[in-house]
C-alpha positions as protocol buffer text, in pm:
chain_id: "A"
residue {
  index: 1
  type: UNK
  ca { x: -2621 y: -531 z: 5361 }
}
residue {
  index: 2
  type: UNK
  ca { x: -2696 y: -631 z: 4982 }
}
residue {
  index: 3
  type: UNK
  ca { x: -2615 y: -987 z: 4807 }
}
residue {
  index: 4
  type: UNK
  ca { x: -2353 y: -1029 z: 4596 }
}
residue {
  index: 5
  type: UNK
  ca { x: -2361 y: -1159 z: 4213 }
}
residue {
  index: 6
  type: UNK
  ca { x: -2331 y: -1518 z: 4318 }
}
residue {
  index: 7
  type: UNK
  ca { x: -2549 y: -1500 z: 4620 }
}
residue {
  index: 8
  type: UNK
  ca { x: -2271 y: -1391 z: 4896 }
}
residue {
  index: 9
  type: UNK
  ca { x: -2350 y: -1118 z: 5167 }
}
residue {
  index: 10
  type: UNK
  ca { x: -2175 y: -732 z: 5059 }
}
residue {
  index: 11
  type: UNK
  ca { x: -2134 y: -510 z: 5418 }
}
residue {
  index: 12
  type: UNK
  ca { x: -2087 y: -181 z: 5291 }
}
residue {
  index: 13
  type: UNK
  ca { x: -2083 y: 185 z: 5419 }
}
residue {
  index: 14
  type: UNK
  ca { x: -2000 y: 494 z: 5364 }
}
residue {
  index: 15
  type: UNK
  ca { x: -1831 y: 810 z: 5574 }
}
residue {
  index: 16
  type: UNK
  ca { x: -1770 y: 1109 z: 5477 }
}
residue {
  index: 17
  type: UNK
  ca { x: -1657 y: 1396 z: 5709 }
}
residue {
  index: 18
  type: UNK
  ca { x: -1553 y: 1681 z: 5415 }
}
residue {
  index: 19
  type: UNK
  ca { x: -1610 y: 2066 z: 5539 }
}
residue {
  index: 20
  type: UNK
  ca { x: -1950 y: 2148 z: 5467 }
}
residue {
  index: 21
  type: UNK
  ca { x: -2147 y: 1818 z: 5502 }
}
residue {
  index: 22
  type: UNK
  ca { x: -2425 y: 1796 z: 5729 }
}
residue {
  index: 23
  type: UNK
  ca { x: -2319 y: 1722 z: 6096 }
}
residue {
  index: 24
  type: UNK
  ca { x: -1994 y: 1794 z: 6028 }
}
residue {
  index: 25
  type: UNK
  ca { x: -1807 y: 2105 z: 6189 }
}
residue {
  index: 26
  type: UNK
  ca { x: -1492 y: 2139 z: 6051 }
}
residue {
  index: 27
  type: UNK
  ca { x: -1346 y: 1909 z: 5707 }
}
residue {
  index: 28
  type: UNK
  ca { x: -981 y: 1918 z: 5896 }
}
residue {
  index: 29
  type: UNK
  ca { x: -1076 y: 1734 z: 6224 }
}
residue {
  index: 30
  type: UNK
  ca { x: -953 y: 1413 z: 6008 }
}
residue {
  index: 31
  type: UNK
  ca { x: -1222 y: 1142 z: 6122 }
}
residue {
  index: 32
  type: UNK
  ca { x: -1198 y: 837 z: 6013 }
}
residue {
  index: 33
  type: UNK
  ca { x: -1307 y: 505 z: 6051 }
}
residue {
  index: 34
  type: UNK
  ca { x: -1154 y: 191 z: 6253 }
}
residue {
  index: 35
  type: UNK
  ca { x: -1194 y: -150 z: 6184 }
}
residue {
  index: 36
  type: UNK
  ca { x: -1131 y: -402 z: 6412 }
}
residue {
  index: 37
  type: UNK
  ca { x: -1208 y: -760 z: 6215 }
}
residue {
  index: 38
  type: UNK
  ca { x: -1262 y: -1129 z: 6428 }
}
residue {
  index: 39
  type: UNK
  ca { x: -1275 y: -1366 z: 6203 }
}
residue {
  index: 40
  type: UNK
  ca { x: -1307 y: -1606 z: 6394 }
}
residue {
  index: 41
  type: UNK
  ca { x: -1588 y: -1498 z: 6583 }
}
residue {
  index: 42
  type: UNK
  ca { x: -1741 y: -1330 z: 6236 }
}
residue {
  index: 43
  type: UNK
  ca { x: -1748 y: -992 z: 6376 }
}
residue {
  index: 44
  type: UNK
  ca { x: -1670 y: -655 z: 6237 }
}
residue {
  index: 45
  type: UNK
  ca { x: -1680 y: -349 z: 6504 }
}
residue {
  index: 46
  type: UNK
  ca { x: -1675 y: -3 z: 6356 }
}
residue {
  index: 47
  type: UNK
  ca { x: -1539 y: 286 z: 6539 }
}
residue {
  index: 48
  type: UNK
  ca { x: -1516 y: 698 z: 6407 }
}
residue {
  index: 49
  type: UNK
  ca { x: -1216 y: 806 z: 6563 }
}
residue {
  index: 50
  type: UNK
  ca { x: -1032 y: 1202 z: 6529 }
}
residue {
  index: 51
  type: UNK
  ca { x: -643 y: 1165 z: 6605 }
}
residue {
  index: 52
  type: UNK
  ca { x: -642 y: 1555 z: 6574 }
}
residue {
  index: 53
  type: UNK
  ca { x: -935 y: 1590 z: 6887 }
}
residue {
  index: 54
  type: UNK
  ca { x: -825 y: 1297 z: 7027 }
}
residue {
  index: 55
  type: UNK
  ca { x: -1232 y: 1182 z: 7035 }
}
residue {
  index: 56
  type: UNK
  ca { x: -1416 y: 896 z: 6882 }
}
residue {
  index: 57
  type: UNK
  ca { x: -1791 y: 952 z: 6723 }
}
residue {
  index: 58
  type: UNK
  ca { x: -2020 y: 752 z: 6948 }
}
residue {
  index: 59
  type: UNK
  ca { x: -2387 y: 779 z: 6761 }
}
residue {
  index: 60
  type: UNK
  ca { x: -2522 y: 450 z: 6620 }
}
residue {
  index: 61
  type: UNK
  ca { x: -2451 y: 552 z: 6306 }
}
residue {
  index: 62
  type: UNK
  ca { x: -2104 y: 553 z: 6391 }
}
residue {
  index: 63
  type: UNK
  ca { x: -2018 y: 295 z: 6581 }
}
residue {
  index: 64
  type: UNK
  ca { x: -2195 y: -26 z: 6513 }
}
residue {
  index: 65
  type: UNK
  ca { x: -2058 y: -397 z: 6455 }
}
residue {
  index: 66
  type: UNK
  ca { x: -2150 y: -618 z: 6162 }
}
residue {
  index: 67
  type: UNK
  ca { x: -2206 y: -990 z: 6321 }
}
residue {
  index: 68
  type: UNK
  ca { x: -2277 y: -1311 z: 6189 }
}
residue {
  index: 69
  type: UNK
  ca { x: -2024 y: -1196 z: 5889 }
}
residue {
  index: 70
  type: UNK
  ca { x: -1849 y: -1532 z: 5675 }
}
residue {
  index: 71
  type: UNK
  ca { x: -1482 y: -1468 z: 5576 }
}
């Protein structure tokens, strides 16, 4: 998490699950990231997710929830 120009919180990450990047076994197993988004309860969960394996990703680094986040 970094602050923003005028002070506000930026959530940011990054994915990427090309052929030929570390930890990754094939480019074409199409993972890709979920968001599910409370804003009421400030919450962002983060899920990796393959509809071609049918699987989700379930190291920390992929699956992890942003709390405490202001809309």
């Amino acid at each position: 998490m970094n602050d923003g120009e005028n002070g506000n919180k930026v959530y940011q990450m990054l994915a990427n699950y090309q052929e030929g990047v570390a930890g990754v076994e094939k480019g074409e197993n199409a993972f890709m990231r979920i968001l599910k988004i409370d804003t009421e309860k400030g919450v962002v969960e983060v899920k990796t997710y393959s509809p071609y394996l049918n699987t989700y990703k379930t190291e920390k680094d992929q699956e992890f929830v942003f709390e405490n986040v202001k809309f």
